[in-house]
N, C-alpha and C positions, 0 to 999 in steps of 0.2 A: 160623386160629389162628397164633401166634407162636410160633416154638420158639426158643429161645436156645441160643445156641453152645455156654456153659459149660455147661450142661445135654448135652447132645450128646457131649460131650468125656468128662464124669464117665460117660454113658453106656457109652462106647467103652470108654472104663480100667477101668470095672467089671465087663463082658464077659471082656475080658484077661484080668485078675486070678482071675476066676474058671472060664479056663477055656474060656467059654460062646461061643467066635465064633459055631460054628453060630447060636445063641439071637439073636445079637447080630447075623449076616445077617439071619436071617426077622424078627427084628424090625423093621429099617433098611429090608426089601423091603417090611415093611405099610405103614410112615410115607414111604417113596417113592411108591407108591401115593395112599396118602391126599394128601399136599403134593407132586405132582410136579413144583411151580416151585419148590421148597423145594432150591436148591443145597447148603445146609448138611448135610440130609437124605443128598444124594446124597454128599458129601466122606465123613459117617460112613460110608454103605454102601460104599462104594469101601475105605476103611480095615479094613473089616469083610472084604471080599474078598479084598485081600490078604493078612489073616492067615489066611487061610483056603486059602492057594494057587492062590487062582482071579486072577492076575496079570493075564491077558488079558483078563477082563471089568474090572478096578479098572482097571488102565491104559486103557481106552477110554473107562471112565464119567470120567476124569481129564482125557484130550482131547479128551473134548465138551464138557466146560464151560469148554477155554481158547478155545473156537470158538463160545462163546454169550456174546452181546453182552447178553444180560440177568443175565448172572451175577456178582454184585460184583465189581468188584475185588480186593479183601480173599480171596476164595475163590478166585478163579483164581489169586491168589498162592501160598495156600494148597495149591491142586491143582498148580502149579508146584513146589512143596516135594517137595511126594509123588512128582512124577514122578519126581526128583533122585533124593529118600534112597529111593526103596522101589526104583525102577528102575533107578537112575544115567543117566537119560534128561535131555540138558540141553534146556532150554523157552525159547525168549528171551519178554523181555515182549511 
C-alpha cells in the first residue's frame, strides 16, 4: 500500500496536539512493522521519538537512512533536517 506524506504529517501534528506521542510511537512501531521499506514510515517514527525523549533511538533511525541507498532522496534530506533542528548535528549531502 501507498501511504502519503501529507497524511503522515497531519498524523504526527495531531498526535502533538493532542498530547498522544506515546499513541503516536506505538502507532508509527505497528506501520514500521507493517511497511518496513516505507522510509516515510520511519522519518514519522523517528519524530515520534524524539518528542518522546528517546533521542538515541530517533537519531539512529535518522542515520540509517542517510546510509541507505534506497531511501529518497527527498527523506534523506528530510532526516538531514532533523538531524540539524532536533540535534544540532550537521550532515553533509
Amino acid at each position: 500500500g501507498y501511504i502519503r506524506p501529507d497524511t503522515l504529517v497531519c498524523m504526527c501534528d495531531a498526535y502533538r496536539q493532542d498530547g498522544q506521542q506515546d499513541r503516536g510511537e506505538a502507532f508509527f512501531r505497528r506501520m514500521t512493522a507493517q511497511y518496513p521499506e516505507s522510509s516515510l514510515v520511519k522519518l514519522a517514527l523517528a519524530s515520534m521519538l524524539k518528542d518522546r525523549k528517546k533521542k538515541d533511538e530517533s537519531k539512529q533511525m535518522l542515520q540509517a537512512m542517510l546510509s541507505d541507498k534506497r531511501v529518497l532522496p527527498e527523506v534523506q534530506d528530510a532526516a538531514r533536517v532533523g538531524l540539524h533542528e532536533w540535534f544540532v548535528e550537521e550532515v553533509r549531502p
